[in-house]
N, C-alpha and C positions, 0 to 999 in steps of 0.2 A: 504493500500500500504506500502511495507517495504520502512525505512528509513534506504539508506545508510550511511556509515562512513563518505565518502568522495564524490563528484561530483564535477568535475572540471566545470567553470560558464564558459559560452562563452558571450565574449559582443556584438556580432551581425556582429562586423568589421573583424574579423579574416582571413575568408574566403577570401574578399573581398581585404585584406591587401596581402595573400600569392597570388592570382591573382595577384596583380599590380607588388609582389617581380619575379612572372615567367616572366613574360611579359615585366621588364625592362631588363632581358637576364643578370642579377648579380645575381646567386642562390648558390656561392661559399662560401659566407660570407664576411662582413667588408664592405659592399655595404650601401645602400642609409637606409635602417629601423637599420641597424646594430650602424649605426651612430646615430639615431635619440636614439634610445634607451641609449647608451651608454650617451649623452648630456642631456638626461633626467635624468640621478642621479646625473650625475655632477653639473648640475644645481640647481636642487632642492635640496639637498642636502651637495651640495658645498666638494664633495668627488673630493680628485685632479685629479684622473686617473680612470677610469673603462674601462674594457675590459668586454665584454660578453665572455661566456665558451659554451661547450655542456652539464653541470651539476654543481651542487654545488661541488660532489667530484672534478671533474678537478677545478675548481677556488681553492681548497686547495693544489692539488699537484700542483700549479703553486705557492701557498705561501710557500709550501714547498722549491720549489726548489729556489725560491729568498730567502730563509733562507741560503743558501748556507752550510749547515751542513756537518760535518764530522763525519766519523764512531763512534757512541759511545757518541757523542754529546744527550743531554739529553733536552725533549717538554715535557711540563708537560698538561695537560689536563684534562678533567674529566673523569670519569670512567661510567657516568652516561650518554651516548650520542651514537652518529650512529656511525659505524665503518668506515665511511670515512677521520672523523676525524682523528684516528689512522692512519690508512693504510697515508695516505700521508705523512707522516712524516716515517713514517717504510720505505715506499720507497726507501726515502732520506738515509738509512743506520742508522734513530736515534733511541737512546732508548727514548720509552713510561715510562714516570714516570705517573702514573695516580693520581688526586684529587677525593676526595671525596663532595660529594655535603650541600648545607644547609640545616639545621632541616628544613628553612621554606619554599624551596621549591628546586627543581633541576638542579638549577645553582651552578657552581665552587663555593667554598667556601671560600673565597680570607683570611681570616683572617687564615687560615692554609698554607696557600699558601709561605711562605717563609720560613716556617720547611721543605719544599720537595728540596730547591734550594742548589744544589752542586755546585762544579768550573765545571761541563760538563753541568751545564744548560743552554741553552739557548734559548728558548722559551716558551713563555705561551701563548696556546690555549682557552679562556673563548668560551664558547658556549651559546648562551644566548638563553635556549631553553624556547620555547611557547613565543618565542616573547618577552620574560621580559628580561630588561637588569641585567648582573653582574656586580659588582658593581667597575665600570668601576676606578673610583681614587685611590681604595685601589690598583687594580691589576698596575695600570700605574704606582704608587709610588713605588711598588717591585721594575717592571720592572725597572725606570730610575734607584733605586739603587742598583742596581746586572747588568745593562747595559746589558741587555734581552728586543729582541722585543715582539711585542704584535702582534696576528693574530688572530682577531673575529672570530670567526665560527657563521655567521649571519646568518645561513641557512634557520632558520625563522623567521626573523629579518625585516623584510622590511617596512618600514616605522613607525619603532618603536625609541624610541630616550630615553637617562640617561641625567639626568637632564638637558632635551630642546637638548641636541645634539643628532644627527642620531648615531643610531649605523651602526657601521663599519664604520663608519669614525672618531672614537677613535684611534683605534690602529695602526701601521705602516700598514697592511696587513687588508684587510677580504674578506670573500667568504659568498654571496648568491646562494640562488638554487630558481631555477622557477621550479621547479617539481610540476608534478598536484595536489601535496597534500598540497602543498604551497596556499596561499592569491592572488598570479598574478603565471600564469606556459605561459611557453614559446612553447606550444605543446605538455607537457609532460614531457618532459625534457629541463635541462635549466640552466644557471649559472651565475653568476657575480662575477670577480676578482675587487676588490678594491685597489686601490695603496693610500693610507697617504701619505709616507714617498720620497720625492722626488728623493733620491738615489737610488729608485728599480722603478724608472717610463724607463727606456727607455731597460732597460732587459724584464722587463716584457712584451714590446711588443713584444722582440725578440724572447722571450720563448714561447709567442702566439703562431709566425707565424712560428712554427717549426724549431726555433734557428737561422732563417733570419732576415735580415735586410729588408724583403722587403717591410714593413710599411712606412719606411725611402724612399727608393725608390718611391715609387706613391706618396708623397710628395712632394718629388723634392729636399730632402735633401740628397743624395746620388747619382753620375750617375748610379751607377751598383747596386744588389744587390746578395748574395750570405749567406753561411752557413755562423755563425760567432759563436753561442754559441748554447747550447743544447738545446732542445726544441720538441713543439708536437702538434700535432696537435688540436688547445684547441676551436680554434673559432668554434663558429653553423654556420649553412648553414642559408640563406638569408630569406630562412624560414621559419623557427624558431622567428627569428627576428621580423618579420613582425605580425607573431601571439602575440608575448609579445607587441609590440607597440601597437597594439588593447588592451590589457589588462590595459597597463601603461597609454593609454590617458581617463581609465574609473576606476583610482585608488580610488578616492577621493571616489567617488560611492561605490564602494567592499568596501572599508573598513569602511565606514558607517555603512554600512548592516550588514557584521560580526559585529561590536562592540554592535549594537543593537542587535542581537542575543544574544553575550556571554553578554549582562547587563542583559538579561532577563533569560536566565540559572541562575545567579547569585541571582538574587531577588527569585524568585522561590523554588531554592537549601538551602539558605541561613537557614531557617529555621530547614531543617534536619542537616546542618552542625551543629547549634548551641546546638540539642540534641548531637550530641558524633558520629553521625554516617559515616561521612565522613570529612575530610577538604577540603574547597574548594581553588582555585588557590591564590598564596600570589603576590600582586605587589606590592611588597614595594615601598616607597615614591620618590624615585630617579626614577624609572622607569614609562615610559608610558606602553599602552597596547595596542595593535595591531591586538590583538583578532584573531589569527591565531590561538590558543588552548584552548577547555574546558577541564578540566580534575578534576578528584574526586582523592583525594588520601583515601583508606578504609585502616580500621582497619588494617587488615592482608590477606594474598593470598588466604584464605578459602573464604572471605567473599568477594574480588574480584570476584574470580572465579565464586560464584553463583551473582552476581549481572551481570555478563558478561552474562553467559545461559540465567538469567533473561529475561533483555533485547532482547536476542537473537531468547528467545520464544514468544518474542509479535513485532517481524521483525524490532527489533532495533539492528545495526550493533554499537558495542562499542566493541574496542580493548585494549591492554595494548600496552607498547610501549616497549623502549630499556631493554633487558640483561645487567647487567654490564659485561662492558669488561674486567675487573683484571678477571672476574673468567668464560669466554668464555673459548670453548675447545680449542681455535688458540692459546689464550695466557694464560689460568692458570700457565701453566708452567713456563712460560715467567715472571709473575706477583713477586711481592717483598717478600710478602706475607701480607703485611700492610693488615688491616681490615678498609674495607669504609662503614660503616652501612648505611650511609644515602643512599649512591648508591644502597646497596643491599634490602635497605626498598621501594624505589621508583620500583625498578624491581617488586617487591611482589606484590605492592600495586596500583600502581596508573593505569588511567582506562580514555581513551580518549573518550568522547562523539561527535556525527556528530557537524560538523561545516564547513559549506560551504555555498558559495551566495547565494544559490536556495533553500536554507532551508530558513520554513517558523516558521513566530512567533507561529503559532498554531502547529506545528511540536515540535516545543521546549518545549512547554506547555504540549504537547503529552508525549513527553521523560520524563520532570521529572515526570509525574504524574506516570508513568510507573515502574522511580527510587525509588518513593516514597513506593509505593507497594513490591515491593521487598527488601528497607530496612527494612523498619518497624517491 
């Protein structure tokens, strides 16, 4: 039987959860699972504000737009990540300065990170991709001294933490996505805005609810409600909600399961990594792991490329991930013309293996024996 990339896990309640969301007659959003979900990070995690989205891209363009940016105004970012990243900040009217990533794996590279800062800086995007944090005190100490916020790009960050603290609830800002290729998804699609910073907690619900005040209102802090600032339409439908609560009250579970997965790719792996033939994932000592990505970084794009067919011909689905974006067709142009090796070695090279709840330990055992044959 081929083993897919990805399967999104259902935990049995979902169903069961979007029945009771029809049936209470709230299927608009901000209803009864809308809440539950949002009070489940806040809690756990002790993040001051969350707001659910209909995607991780909308949870950024809402941090975009509490960046309150002017034309020309400069985010600096990686270059090594999804293009929603960018695009939200582009919206806003900013220039993209892009970072370059680490030798030892493809997170922002903070110790270059204040050779990019101009007087038009003002923001730093870290992305803390496959789950591993960047390295959160170097970027915060820029930040306070250039007086630049910070906006996680957690997008597959969720229940991951730098030293003992949650990510995205570091920085002023972050944005999570429940997309089905995420750890927990929300039906597929799916979001979370984070508020830190108490000064962008009462816009941001404004911005939610398509630039009303009407959150205020059902409250009872307002008689009336009306337009008062820009905004859109960001919240999911009741729906949605209800399928992510199913997922969020069976977290502990899922992410058991992935971590025993990727420890057992790891032990397996380990040995061909230590002939020359691959390097496997780096979680430096500051970061936990959250086991949302395997991945191999090879040699060169030759030696990807046939280890992708490889697999492909004994019905293992492994893909590569991001383009850098300095040197996309949208923005080559656009680009400074700086050289980001690391970015443009991760594009070449690196190479995600399946990772999901429903994969089993003799699946993975299957995979590398698989990889193994094809490096050698």
């Amino acid at each position: 039987m081929a083993i897919p990339f990805n399967k999104p896990h259902l935990t049995g309640k979902e169903a069961h959860y979007m029945y009771q969301a029809v049936y209470n007659g709230k299927l608009s959003g901000n209803g009864e699972f809308t809440k539950k979900c949002q009070s489940f990070f806040e809690g756990r995690y002790g993040f001051r504000k969350c707001l659910l989205t209909t995607s991780g891209t909308d949870a950024l363009e809402m941090c975009a737009m509490l960046c309150e940016l002017q034309r020309g105004d400069e985010v600096i970012i990686p270059s090594y990540t999804f293009v929603s990243t960018a695009l939200a900040f582009l919206r806003e009217g900013a220039k993209v300065v892009f970072a370059d990533s680490m030798k030892r794996n493809p997170n922002l590279d903070a110790e270059t990170l204040e050779s990019l800062i101009t007087p038009r800086t003002r923001v730093i995007v870290p992305v803390h991709y496959a789950g591993v944090a960047c390295d959160m005190d170097a970027i915060m100490t820029v930040a306070k001294k250039h007086n630049l916020l910070v906006v996680e790009d957690a997008a597959q960050a969720v229940d991951s933490y730098y030293k003992g603290r949650p990510l995205g609830g570091i920085g002023h800002l972050a944005a999570f996505s429940f997309h089905e290729t995420k750890n927990i998804t929300a039906g597929g699609e799916g979001g979370l805005l984070v508020v830190n910073d108490e000064r962008f907690v009462r816009r941001a619900e404004i911005i939610w609810e398509k630039g009303t005040n009407r959150a205020e209102f059902f409250r009872g802090e307002v008689n009336k409600y009306g337009w008062v600032d820009m905004g859109s339409s960001f919240l999911p439908a009741e729906i949605n909600a209800a399928f992510l609560w199913a997922q969020l009250e069976n977290l502990d579970e899922i992410q058991d399961k992935r971590k025993q997965l990727w420890q057992r790719y790891y032990e397996l792996l380990q040995p061909l990594s230590e002939r020359g033939l691959f390097c496997l994932p780096d979680i430096p000592k500051y970061a936990s792991n959250n086991a949302h990505m395997f991945y191999l970084t090879l040699p060169d794009l030759d030696t990807r490329t046939a280890l992708i067919r490889h697999l492909k011909e004994n019905d293992i689905l492994a893909v590569f991930h991001y383009l850098s974006l300095h040197s996309s067709a949208y923005y080559a142009d656009k680009h400074d013309g700086r050289e980001l090796p690391n970015c443009d070695r991760y594009a070449d090279t690196l190479v995600r293996l399946p990772m999901y709840y429903d994969l089993s330990i003799e699946d993975v055992e299957h995979i590398c024996k698989v990889i193994g044959e094809g490096v050698a």
